[in-house]
NUPA-846137 format. One record per atom (N, C-alpha, C): x, y, z. Coordinates in steps of 0.2 Angstrom, whole numbers, plus 2048, in hexadecimal, padded with zeros to 3 digits. Each point is the difference from the previous one (the first is absolute). Layout:
N
XYZ;...
END
This chain:
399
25D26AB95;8028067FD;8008007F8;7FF8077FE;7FE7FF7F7;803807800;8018007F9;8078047FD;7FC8067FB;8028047FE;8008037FD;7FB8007F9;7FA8047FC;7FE7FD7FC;8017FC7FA;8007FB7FE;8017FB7FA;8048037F9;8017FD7FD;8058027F9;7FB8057FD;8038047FC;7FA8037FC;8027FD7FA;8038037F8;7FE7FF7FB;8087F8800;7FD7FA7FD;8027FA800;8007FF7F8;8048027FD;8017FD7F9;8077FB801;7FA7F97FD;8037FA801;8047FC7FB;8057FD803;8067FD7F6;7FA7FC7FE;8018017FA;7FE7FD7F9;8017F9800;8077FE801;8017F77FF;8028027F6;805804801;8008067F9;8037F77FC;8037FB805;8047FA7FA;7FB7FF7FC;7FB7FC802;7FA7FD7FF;7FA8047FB;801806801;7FB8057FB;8058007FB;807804800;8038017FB;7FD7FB7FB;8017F7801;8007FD7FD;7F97FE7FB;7FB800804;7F98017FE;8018057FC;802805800;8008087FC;8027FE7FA;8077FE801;8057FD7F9;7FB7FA7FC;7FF7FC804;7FD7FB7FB;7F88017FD;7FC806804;7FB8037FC;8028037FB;805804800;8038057F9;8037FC7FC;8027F9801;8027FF7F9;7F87FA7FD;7FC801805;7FB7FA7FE;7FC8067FA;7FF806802;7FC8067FE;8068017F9;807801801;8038017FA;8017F97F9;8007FC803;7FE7FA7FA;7FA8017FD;7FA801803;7FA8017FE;7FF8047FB;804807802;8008047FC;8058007F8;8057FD802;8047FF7FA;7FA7F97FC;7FE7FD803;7FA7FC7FB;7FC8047FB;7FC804803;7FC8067FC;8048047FD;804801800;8088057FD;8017FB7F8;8017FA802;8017FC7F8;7F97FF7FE;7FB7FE803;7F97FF7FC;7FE8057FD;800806803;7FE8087FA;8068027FD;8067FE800;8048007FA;7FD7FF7FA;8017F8802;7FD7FC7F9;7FB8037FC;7F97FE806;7FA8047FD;8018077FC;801805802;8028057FC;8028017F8;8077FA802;8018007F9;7FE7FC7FA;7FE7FB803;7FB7FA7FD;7F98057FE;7FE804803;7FA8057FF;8018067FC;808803800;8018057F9;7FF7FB7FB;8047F97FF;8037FF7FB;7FA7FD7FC;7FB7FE806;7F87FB7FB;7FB8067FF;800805804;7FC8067FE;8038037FB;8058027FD;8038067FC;7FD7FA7F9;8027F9800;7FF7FC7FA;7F97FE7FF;7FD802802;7F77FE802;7FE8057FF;802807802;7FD8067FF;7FB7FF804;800800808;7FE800806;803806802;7FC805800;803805805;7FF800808;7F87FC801;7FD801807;8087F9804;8017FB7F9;8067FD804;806804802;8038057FE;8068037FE;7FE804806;7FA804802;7FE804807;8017FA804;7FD7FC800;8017FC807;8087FD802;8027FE7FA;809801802;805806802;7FC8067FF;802806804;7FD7FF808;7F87FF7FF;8007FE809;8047FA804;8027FC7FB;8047FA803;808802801;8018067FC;807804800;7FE804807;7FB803801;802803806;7FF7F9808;7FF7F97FF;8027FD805;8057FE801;8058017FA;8087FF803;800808804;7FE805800;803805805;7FC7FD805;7FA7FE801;7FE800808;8057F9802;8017FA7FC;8047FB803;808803801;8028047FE;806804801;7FF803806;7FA806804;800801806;7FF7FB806;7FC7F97FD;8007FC805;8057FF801;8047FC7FE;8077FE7FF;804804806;8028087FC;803803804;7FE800808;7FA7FF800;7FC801808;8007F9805;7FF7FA7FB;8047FB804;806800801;8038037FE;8098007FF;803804809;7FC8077FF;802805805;7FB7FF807;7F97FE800;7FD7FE803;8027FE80A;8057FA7FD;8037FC805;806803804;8028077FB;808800803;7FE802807;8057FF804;800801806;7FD804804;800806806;7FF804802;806805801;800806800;805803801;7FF806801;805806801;7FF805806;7FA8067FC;8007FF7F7;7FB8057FF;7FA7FD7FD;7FF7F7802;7FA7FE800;8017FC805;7FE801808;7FF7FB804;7FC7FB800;7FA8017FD;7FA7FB7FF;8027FD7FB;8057FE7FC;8037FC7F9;7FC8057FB;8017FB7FB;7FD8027F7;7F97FE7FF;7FA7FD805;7FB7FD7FD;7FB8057FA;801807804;7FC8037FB;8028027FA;8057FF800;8027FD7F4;7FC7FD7FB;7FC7FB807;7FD7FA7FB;7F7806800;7FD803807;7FC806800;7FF8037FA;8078047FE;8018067FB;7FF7FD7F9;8027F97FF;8027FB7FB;7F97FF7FD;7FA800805;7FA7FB800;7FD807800;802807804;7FC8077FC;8028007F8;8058027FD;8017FE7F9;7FC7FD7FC;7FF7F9803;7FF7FB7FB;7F78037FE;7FD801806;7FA804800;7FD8057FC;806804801;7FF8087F8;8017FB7FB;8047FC7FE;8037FD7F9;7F87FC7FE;7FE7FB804;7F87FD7FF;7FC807800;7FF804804;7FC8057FD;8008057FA;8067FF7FE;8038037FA;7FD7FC7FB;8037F9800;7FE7FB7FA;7F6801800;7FE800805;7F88007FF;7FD8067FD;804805803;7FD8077FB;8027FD7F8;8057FF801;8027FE7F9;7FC7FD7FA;7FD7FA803;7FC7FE7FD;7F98027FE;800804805;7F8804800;7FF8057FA;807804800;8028037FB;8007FE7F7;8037FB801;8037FB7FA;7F87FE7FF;7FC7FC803;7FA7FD7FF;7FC8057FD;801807802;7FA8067FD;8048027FA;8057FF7FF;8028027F9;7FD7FF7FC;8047F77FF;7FA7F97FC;7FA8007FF;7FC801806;7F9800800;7FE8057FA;8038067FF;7FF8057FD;8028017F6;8067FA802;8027FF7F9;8017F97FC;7FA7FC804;7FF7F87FE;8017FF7F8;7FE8057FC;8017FE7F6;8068017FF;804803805;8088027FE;8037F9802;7FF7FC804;8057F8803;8047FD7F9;8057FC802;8037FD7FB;7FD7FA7FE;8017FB7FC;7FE7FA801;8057FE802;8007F9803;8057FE804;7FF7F67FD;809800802;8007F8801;7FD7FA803;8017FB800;7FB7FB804;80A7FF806;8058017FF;803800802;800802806;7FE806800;800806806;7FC7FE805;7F97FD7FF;7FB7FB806;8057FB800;8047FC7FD;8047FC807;804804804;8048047FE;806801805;7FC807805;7FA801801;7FB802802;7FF7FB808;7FE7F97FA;7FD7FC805;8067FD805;8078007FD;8077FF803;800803807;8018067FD;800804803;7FB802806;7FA7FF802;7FC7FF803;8027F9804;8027F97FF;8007FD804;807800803;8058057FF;807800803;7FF807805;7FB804801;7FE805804;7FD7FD805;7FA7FC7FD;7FD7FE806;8037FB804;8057FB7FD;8067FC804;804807805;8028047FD;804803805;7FE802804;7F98027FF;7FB802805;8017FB807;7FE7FC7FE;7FF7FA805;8077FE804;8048007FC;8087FC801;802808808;8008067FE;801806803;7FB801807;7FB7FF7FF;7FA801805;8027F9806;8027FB7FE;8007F9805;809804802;8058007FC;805806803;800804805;7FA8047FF;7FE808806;7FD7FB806;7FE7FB7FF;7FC7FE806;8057FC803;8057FB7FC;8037FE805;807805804;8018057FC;805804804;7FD805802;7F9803800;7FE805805;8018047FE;8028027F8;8038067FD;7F98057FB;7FE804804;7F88037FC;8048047FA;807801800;8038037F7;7FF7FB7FC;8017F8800;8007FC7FC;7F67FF7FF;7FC800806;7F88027FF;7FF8037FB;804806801;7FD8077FC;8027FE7F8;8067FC801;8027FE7F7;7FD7FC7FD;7FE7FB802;7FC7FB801;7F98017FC;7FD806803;7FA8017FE;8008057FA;807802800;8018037F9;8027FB7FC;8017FD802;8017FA7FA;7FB7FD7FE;7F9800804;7F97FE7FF;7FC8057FD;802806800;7FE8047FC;8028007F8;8088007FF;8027FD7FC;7FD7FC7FA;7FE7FA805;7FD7F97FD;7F88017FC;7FC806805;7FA8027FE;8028067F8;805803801;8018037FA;8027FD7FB;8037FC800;8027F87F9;7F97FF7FF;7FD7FE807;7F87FD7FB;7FB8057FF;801808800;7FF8037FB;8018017FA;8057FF7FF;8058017FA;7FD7FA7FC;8007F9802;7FD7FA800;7FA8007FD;7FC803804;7F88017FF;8008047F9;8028077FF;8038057FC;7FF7FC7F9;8077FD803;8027FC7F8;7FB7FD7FC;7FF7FA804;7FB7FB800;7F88047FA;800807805;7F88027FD;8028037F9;8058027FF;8028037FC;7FE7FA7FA;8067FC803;7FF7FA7F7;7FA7FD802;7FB801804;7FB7FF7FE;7FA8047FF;8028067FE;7FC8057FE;7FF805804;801800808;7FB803803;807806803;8028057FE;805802803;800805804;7FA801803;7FD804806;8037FE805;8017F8800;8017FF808;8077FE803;8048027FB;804802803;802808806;7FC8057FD;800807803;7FE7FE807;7F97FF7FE;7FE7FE805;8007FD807;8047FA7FF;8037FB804;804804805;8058047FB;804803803;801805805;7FB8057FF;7FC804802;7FF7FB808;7FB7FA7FF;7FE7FD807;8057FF806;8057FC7FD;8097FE802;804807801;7FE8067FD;802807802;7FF80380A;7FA7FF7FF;7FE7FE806;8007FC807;8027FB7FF;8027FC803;8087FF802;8038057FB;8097FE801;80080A805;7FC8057FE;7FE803803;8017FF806;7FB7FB803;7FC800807;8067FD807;8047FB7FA;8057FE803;804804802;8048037FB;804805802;7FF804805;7F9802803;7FE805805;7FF7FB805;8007FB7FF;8007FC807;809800803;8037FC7FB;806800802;804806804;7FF8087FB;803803802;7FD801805;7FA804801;7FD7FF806;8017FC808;8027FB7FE;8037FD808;808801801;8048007F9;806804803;801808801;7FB803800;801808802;7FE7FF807;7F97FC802;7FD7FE808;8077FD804;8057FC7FE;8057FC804;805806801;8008047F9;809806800;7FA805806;7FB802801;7FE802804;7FF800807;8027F9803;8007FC805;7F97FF803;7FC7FC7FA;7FA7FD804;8017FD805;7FB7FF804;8027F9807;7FB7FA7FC;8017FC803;7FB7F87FE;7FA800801;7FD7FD7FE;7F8800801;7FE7FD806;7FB801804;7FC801805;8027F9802;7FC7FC7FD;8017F6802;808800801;8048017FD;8097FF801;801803803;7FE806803;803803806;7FD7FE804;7FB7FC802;7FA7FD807;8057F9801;8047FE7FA;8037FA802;806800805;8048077FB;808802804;7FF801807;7F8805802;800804806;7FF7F8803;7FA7FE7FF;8027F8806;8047FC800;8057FE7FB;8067FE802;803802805;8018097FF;805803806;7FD801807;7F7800800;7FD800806;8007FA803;8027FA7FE;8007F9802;8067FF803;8078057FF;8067FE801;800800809;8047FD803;800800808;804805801;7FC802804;804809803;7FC8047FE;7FC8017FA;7FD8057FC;7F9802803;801806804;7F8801804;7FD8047FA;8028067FC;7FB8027F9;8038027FE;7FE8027F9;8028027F9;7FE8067FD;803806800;7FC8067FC;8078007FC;7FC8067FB;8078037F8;8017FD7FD;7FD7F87FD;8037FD7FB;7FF8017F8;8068007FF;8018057F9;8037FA7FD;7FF7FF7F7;8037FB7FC;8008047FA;8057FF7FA;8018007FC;8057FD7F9;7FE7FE7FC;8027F97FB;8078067FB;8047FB801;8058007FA;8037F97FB;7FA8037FB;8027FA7FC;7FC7FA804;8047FA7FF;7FA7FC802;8027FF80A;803805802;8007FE807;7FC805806;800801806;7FC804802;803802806;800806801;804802805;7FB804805;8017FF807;7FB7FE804;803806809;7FE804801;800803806;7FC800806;8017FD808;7FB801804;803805806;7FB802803;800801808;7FD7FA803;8057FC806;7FD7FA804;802803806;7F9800804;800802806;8007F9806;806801803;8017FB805;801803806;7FE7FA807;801803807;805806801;7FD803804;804808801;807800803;7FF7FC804;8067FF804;8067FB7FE;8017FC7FA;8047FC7FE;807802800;8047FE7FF;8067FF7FD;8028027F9;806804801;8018037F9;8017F77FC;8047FD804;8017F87FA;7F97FD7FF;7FC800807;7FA7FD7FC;7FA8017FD;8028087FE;7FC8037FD;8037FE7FA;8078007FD;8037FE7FC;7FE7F87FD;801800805;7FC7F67FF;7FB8017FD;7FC803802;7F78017FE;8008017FA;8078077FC;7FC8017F8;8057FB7FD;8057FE802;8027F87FC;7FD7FA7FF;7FA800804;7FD7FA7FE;7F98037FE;7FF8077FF;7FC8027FB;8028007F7;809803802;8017FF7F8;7FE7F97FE;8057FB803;8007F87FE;7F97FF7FD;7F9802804;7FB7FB801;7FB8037FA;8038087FD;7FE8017FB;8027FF7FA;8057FF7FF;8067FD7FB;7FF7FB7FF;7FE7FB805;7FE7F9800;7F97FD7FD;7F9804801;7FD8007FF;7FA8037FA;8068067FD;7FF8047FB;8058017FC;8027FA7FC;8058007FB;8038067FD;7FA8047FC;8018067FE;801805803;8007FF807;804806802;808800801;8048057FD;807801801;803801806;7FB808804;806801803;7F7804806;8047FF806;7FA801807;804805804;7FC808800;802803804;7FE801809;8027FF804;7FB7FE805;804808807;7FC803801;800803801;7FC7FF80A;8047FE805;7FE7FE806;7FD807805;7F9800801;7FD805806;8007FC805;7FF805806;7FD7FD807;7FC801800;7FB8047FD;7F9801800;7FF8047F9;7F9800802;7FE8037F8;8018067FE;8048037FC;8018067FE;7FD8047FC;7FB7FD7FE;7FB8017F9;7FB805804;7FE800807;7FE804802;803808804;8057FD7FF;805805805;8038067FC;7FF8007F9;8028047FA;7FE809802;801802807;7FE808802;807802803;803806803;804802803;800800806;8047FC805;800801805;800805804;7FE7FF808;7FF808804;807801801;8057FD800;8098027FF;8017FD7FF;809800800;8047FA7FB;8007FC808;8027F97FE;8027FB804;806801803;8017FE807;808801800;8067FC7FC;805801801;8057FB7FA;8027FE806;8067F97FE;8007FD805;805802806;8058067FB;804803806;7FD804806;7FC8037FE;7FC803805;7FB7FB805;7FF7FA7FE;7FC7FB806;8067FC801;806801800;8077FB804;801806804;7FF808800;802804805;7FC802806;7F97FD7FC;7FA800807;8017FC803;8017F97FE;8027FB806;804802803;8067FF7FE;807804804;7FC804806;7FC8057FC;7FF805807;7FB7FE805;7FC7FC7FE;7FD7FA804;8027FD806;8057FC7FE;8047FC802;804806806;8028037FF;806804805;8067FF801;802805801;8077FC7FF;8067FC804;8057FA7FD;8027FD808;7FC7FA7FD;7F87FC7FC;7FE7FB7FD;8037FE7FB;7FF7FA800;8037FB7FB;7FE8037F9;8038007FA;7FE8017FA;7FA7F97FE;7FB8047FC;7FC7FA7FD;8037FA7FC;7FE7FC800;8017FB7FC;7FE7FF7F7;7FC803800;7FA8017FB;7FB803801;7FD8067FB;7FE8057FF;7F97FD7FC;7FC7FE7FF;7FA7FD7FC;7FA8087FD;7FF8027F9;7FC806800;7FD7FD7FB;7F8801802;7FB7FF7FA;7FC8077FF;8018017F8;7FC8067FF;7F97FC7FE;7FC804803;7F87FA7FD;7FC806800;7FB8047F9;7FE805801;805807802;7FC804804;8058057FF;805802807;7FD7FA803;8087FE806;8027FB7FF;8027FF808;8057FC800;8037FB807;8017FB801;8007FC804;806800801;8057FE807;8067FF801;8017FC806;8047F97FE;7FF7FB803;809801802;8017FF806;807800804;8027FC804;8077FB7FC;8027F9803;806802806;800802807;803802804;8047F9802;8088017FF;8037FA802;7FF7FC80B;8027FB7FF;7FF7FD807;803803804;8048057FD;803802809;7FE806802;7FB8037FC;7FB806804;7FB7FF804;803803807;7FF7FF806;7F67FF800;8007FB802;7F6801804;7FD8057FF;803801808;7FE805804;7FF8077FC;8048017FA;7FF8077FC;7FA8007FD;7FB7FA7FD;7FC8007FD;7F9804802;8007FD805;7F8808802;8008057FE;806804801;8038097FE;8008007F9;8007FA7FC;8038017FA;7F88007FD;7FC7FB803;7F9800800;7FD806800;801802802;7FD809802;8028057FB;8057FF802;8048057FB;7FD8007F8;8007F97FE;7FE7FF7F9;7F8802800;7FD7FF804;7F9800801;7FE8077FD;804806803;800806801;8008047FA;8057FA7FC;8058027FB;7FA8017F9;7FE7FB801;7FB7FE7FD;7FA8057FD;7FE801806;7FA8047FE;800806800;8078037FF;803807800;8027FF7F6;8017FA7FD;8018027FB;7FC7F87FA;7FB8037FF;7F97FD7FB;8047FB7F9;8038037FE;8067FD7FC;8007F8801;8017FF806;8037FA802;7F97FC802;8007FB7FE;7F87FB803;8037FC806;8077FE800;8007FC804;80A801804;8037FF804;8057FF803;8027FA804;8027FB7FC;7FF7FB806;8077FC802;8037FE807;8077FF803;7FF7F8800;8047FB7FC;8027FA803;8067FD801;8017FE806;8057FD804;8027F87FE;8058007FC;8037FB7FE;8017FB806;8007F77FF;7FE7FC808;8057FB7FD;8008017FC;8067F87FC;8028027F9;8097FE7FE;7FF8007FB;7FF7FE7FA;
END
């Protein structure tokens, strides 16, 4: 005998001790990182008013305003590492990951803001090279300083993002490598300067305008695709689907839908398994769908698994009527059965398509002998109403 069709929508516990914790200790991995590049652009900054203003370097005193505006973007890291991790709750179910999204669209406008900047600031100069000041030999060290403490954080921040999976800390990362290319503009700038040639500074910049540019539109552009709910690429999702067509129990797989928050991925199927199972071990089936995809695909968080008896991806039309509900098919046995019969045992209804099957557990003590009439009767019953594919009586023998 087989039961009723299998669980529908199975959203599975999290193991919420064990993530909280991974959460917590990625946000504070993400928040020290950031309070690092919080004290490195302090310094530089004011190390850069205070040797630009004495040098009469102005292109240094600009670039300490672009190193001013990486204390704001390290400030919204910060913040986003911070809120990132907190829990879930009743008006963010899916927790806080997209902070770090919104935090890493930001940082995108600000690098494509600094790049028009430059583009701008470089056609100035170009324009007004006889007007430049002469400048210090001082100002090409803390140039050069300066250049080798951007491109350190570059590096020190970038192995950060990669060991915590955190693409805000990426995004800064690479703004900090932009950074380090505009010191050695300023560098280049200087240098040509006291060497007579103070063209190339504009120019440079102009180059480097462009590339902090191009950044900016890559970052923001994949956090509008994720606020969006892209799904994952073709190869990633050919992975998950055969993990979950591999799982035992699993006869096919259609509707698989994925989308990434921050760095985890959240992941919805329909898994079609035998028609006639059991509501528990259809249950069973998407339990060890979640597990076996959680297990095998780190990055995902959370497995929606949604159990069919057949394929419903075809079946998407209106039925020629509704289905019976189940009170009205406990009142057709009844009338089946006649009156003066034992009550059933268990009642078994599979909708499949746009019928329906009804399997009937008659206990042991319904007489033989009634079974032929009852035979008949359902025979009858049957072909008078289309609705029904099947009617069928078992007589319980042990229990």
């Amino acid at each position: 005998m087989s039961t009723p069709p299998p669980a529908t929508d199975e959203l599975q516990p999290a193991r919420p001790a064990v993530m909280a914790a991974d959460d917590t200790s990625r946000a504070r991995g993400i928040q020290r990182t950031a309070l690092v590049a919080l004290t490195t652009n302090t310094i530089l900054t004011v190390g850069q008013v205070l040797v630009g203003l004495f040098a009469g370097a102005f292109s240094l005193v600009a670039d300490a305003a672009h190193t001013l505006s990486d204390l704001i973007t390290d400030a919204l890291v910060l913040f986003a590492g911070r809120h990132s991790a907190d829990p879930a709750d009743l008006r963010h179910p899916y927790g806080h990951g997209r902070v770090e999204t919104v935090t890493s669209f930001l940082l995108g406008l600000v690098l494509g803001g600094v790049g028009l900047g430059f583009l701008w600031s470089s056609g100035i100069r170009l324009q007004h090279i006889d007007q430049l000041p002469q400048l210090h030999p001082a100002a090409l060290a803390m140039a050069l300083f300066t250049l080798a403490a951007k491109e350190g954080l570059f590096r020190f921040t970038l192995r950060a993002s990669r060991r915590l999976k955190a693409p805000v800390l990426e995004a800064n990362a690479w703004h900090a490598r932009s950074d380090a290319a505009s010191s050695l503009v300023v560098a280049a700038g200087i240098g040509g300067s006291l060497a007579g040639y103070p063209f190339l500074e504009p120019l440079a910049a102009a180059v480097v305008g462009f590339l902090i540019l191009h950044m900016g539109y890559h970052f923001a552009a994949k956090a509008v695709r994720e606020l969006i709910d892209t799904g994952l690429p073709e190869d990633e999702l050919a992975r998950i689907r055969r993990t979950i067509l591999d799982t035992p129990g699993v006869v096919n797989l259609h509707e698989m839908r994925t989308r990434r928050m921050a760095h985890r991925v959240l992941c919805d199927a329909h898994v079609q398994v035998e028609p006639r199972l059991t509501v528990s071990e259809g249950h069973r089936v998407s339990d060890s769908v979640y597990a076996r995809v959680r297990s095998t695909h780190p990055e995902v968080q959370d497995v929606l698994v949604h159990i069919d008896p057949e394929d419903d991806a075809d079946l998407q039309m209106v039925p020629p009527g509704p289905p019976p509900e189940r009170a009205q098919v406990i009142a057709t046995v009844r009338d089946l059965l006649g009156p003066g019969c034992p009550a059933p045992r268990r009642v078994q209804i599979h909708y499949l398509g746009d019928r329906v099957d009804v399997e009937v557990l008659l206990p042991s003590s319904f007489p033989p002998d009634a079974a032929d009439a009852l035979n008949r009767r359902t025979a009858d019953w049957v072909l008078d109403h289309p609705g029904y594919r099947s009617l069928s009586f078992f007589r319980q023998i042990a229990p």
